[in-house]
Backbone as CSV, one residue per row, in Angstrom:
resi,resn,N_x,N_y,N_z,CA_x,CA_y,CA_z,C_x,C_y,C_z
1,UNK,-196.612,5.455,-164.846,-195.661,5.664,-163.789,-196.110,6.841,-162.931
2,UNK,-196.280,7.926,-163.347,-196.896,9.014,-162.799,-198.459,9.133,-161.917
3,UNK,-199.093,7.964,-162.485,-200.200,7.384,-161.592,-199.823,6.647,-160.174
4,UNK,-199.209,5.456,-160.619,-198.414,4.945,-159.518,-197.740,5.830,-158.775
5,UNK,-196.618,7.091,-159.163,-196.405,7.889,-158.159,-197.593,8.775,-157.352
6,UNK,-198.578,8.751,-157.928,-199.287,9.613,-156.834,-200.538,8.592,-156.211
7,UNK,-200.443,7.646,-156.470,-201.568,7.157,-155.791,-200.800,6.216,-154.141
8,UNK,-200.246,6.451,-152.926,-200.101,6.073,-152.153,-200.269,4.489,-151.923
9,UNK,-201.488,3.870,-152.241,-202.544,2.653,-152.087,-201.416,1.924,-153.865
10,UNK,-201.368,2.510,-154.513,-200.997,1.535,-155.368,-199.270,1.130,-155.238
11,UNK,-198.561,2.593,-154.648,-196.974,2.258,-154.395,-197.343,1.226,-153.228
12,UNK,-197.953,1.396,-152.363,-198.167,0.715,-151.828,-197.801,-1.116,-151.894
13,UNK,-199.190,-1.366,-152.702,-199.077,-2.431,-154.046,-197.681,-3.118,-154.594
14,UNK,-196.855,-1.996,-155.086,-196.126,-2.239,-155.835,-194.652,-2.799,-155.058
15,UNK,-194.835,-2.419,-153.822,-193.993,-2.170,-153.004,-194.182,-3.819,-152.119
16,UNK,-195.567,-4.066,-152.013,-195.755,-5.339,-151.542,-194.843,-6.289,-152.600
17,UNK,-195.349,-6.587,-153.610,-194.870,-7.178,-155.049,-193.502,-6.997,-154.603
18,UNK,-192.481,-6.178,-154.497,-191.092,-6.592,-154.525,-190.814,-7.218,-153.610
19,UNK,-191.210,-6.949,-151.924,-190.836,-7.127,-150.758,-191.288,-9.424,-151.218
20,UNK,-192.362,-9.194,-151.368,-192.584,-10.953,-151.635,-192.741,-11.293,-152.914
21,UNK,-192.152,-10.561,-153.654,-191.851,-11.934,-154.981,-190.541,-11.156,-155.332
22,UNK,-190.206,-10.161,-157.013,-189.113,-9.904,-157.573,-188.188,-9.520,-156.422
23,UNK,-188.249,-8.790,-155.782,-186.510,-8.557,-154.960,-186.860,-8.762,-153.392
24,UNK,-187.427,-9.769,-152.857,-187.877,-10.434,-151.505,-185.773,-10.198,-151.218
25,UNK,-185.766,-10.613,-151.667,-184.268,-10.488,-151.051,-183.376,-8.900,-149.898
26,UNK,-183.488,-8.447,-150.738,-183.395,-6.938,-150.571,-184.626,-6.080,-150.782
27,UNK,-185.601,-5.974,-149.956,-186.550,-5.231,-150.171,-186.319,-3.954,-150.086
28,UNK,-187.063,-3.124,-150.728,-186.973,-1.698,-150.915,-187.754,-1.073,-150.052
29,UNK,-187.491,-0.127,-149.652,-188.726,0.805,-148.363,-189.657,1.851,-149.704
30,UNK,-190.960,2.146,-149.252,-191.588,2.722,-150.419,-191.142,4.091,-150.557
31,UNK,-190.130,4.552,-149.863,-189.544,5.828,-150.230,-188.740,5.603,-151.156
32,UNK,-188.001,4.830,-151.072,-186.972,4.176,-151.660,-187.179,3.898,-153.648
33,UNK,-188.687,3.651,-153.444,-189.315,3.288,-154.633,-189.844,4.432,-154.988
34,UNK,-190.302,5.255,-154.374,-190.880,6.680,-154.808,-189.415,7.165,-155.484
35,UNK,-188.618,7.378,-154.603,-187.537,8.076,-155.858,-186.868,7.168,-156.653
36,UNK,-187.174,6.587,-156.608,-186.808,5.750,-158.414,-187.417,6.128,-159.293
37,UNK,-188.681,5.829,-158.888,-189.862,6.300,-159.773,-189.778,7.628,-160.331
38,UNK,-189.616,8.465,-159.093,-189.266,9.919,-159.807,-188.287,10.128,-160.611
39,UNK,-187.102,9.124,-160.986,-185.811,9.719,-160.799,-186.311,9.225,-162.741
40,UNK,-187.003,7.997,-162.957,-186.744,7.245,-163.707,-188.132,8.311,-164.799
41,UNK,-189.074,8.514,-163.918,-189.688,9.686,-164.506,-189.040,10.934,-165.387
42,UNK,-187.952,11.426,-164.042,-186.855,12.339,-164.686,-186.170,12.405,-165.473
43,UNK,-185.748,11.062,-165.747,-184.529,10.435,-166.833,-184.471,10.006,-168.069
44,UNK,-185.638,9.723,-167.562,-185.772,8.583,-169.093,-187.367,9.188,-169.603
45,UNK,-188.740,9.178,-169.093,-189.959,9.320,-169.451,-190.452,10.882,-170.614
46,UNK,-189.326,11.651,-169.455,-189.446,13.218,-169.959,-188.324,13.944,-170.851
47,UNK,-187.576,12.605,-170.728,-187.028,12.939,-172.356,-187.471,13.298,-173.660
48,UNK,-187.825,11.547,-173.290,-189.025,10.955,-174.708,-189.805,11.585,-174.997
49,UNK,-190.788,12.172,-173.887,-191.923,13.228,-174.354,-191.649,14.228,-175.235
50,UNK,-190.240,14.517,-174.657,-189.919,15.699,-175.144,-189.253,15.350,-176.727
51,UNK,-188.778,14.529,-176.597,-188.567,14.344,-178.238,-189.866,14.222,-179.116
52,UNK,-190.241,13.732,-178.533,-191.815,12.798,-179.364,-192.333,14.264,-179.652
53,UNK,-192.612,15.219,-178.692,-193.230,16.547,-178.619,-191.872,17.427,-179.668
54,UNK,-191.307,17.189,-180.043,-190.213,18.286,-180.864,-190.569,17.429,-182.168
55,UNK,-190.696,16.525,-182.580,-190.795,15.707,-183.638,-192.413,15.744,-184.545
56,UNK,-193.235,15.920,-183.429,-194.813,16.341,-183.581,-194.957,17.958,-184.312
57,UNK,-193.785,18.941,-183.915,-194.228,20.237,-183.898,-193.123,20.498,-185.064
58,UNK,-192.073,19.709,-185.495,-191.537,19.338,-186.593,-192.229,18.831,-188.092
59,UNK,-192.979,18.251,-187.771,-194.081,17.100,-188.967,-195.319,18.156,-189.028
């Protein structure tokens, strides 16, 4: 996820993919998808690390 956020050329990509296939309906603008990405980065990704990383230094 963190790749995809920084590589421009691949949100890019990813951003094509919704606009004509999964959500052609309601397409998303790639800003739109950048902060998801971040948000979902924020929310959910760097949790986990962080557990996984408290559980490592636990064992």
């Amino acid at each position: 996820m963190r790749d995809l956020l920084g590589s421009s050329e691949d949100l890019r990509e990813a951003r094509h993919t919704c606009v004509y296939g999964l959500l052609a309906q309601q397409p998303p603008s790639t800003e739109a998808l950048l902060a998801v990405g971040r948000r979902l980065v924020q929310d959910a990704i760097e949790p986990l690390e962080a557990l996984a990383q408290e559980e490592d230094d636990a064992g």
